[in-house]
C-alpha positions as CSV (number, residue, x, y, z in Angstrom):
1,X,-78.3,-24.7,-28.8
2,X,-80.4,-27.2,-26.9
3,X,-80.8,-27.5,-23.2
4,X,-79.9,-30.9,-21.7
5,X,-81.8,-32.5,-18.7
6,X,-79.7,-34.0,-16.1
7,X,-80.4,-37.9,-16.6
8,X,-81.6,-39.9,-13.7
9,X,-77.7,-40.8,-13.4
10,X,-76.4,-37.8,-12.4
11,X,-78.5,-37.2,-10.0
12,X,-76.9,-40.1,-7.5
13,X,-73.5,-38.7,-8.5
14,X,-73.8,-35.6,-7.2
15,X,-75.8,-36.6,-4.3
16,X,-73.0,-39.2,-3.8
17,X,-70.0,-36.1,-4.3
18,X,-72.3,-34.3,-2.1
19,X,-71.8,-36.7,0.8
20,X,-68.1,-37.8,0.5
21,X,-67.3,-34.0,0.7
22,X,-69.0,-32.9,3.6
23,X,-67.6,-36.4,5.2
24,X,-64.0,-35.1,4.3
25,X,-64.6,-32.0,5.6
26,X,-66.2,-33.1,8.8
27,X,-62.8,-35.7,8.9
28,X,-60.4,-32.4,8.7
29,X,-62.0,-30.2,11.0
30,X,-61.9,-33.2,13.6
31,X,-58.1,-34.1,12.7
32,X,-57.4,-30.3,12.7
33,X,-58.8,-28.8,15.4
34,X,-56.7,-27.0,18.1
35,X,-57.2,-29.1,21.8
36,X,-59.3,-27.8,24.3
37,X,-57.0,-25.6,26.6
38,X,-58.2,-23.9,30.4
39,X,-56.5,-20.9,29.5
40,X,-53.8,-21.0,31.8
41,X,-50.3,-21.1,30.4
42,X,-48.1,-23.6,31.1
43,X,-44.1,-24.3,31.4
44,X,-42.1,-26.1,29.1
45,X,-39.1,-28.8,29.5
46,X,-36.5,-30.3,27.4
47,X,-33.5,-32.4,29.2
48,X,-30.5,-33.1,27.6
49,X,-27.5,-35.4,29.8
50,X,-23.8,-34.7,29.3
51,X,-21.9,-38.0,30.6
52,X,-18.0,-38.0,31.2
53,X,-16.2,-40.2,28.8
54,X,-16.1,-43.4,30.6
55,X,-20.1,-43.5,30.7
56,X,-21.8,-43.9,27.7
57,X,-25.2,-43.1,26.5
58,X,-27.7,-43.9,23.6
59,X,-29.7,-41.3,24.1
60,X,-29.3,-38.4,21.6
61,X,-30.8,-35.1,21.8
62,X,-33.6,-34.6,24.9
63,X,-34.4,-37.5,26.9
64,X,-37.0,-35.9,28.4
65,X,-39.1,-33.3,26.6
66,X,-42.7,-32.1,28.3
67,X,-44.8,-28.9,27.0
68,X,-47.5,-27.1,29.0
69,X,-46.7,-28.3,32.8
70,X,-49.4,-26.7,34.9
71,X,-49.7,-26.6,38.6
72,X,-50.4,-30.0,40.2
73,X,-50.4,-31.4,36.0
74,X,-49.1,-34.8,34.5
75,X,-45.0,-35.2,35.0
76,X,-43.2,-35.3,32.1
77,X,-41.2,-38.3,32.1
78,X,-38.2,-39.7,29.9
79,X,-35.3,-42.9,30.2
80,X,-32.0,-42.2,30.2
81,X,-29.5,-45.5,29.4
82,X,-26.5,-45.1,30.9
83,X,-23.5,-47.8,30.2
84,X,-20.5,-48.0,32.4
85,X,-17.2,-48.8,29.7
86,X,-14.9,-47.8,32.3
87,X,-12.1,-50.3,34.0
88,X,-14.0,-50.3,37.3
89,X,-17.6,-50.1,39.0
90,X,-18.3,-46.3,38.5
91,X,-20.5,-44.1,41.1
92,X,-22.7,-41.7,39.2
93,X,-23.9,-38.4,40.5
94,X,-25.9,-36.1,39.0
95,X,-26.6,-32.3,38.7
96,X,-29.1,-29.9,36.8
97,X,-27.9,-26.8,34.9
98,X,-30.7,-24.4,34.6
99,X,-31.9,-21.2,34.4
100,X,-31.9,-19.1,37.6
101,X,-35.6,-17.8,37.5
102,X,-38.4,-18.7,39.0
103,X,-39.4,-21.3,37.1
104,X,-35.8,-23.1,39.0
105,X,-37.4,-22.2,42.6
106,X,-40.9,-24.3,41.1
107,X,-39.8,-27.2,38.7
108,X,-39.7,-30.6,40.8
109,X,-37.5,-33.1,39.6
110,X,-36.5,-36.6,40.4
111,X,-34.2,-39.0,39.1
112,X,-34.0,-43.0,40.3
113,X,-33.1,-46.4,39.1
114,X,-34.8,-49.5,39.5
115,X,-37.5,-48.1,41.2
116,X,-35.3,-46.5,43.9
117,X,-34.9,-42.8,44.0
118,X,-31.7,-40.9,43.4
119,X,-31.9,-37.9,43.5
120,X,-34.6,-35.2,43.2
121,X,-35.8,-31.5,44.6
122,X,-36.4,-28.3,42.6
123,X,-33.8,-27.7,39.7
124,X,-32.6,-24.6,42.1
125,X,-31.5,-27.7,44.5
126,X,-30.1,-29.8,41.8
127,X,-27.5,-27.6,41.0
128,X,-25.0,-29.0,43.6
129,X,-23.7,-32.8,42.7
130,X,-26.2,-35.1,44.3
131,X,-27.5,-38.7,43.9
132,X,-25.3,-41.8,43.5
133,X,-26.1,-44.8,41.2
134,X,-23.4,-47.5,41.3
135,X,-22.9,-49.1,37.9
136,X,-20.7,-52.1,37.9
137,X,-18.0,-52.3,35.0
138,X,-19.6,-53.3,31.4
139,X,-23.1,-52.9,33.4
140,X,-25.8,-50.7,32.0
141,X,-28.6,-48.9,34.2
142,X,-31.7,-46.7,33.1
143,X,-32.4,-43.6,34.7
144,X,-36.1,-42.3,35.1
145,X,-36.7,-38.8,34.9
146,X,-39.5,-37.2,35.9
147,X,-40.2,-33.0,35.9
148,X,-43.5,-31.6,37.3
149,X,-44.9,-28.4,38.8
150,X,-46.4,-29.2,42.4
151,X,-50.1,-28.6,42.9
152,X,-48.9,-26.1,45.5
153,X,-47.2,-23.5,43.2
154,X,-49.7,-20.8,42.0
155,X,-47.3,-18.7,39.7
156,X,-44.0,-18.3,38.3
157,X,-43.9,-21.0,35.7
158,X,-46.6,-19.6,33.4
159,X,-44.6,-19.3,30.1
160,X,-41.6,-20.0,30.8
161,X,-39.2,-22.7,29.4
162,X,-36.4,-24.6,30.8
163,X,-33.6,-25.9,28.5
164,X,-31.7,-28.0,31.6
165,X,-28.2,-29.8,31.1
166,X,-28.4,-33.0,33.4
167,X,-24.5,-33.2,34.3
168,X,-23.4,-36.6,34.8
169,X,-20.3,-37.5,36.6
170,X,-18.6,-40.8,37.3
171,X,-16.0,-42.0,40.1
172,X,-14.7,-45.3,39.0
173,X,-13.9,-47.7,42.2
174,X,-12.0,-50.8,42.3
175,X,-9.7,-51.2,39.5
C-alpha cells in the first residue's frame, strides 16, 4: 500500500471546514446562551379576563403575561379589546381574582382606557368591583393593563406566580 500526500487542494478545504465550523459554533453559543440574570428571583404574571355575555372579547388565553418582575422592574403590559353587543350603553367594572399571599399585598396593577385610568392598586385591592368604563352600544374600547412590583417592596414576590382572573362585569343603561 502506498501513502498518499495531501494535494495542495485539500489543504484550502480543510482550512475552509476549519473556519465555517468554529463560525457555527461561535453562532450557537451566542444564540444559546442563557441571559445575564442579577441573581435575584423574580415574580411571574399571566392575566386571563372573563366578560359577561353581552361584552365580547377577542382576546383568547392571557392578555397579559410577564415573567421575572423584580422590585422597581419593567411593567408587564398587555390590551384587552372589549366590544359592547348589548341593547344599551354598558358600564364596565372590573375585579382581580388572585391568590391571597404576599405576592397580592405587593403586585401593582392598573387598568385605563384611552389614556385615562380606571382602576388600579395592589391585586389584594382589586378584589372588590372597581373602575367604570362606559362603552356605548356596538362600541368597542381597549383596556391597558399594566402589573409591576414597586421599587419600594424588598420581599415577598421572589418566586412566586400569580395566575389572576380579571372579572368583567357590565350594567347596560338606556335601553
Amino acid at each position: 500500500m502506498t501513502a498518499t500526500r495531501p494535494s495542495s487542494l485539500h489543504i484550502p478545504l480543510k482550512l475552509a471546514g476549519l473556519i465555517t465550523g468554529l463560525a457555527l459554533a461561535a453562532a450557537l453559543v451566542a444564540v444559546m446562551r442563557v441571559p445575564h440574570e442579577d441573581g435575584r428571583l423574580g415574580a411571574d404574571v399571566r392575566l386571563v379576563a372573563t366578560a359577561p355575555a353581552d361584552i365580547t372579547t377577542s382576546a383568547t388565553g392571557a392578555f397579559l403575561s410577564g415573567r421575572h418582575l423584580t422590585s422597581g422592574g419593567e411593567a408587564a403590559t398587555g390590551k384587552l379589546p372589549l366590544r359592547n353587543d348589548s341593547r344599551g350603553d354598558a358600564v364596565i367594572s372590573f375585579r382581580a381574582l388572585a391568590p391571597r399571599d404576599k405576592l397580592s399585598q405587593v403586585m401593582t396593577v392598573e387598568l385605563s382606557s384611552g389614556g385615562k385610568k380606571i382602576a388600579g392598586g395592589t391585586l389584594a385591592q382589586l378584589r372588590r368591583w372597581s373602575g367604570s368604563l362606559r362603552i356605548p352600544r356596538g362600541s368597542q374600547r381597549t383596556v391597558e393593563a399594566s402589573a409591576w412590583i414597586p421599587g419600594s417592596a424588598r420581599e415577598g414576590f421572589e418566586g412566586k406566580n400569580a395566575d389572576i382572573n380579571l372579572q368583567i362585569r357590565s350594567k347596560v343603561t338606556g335601553r
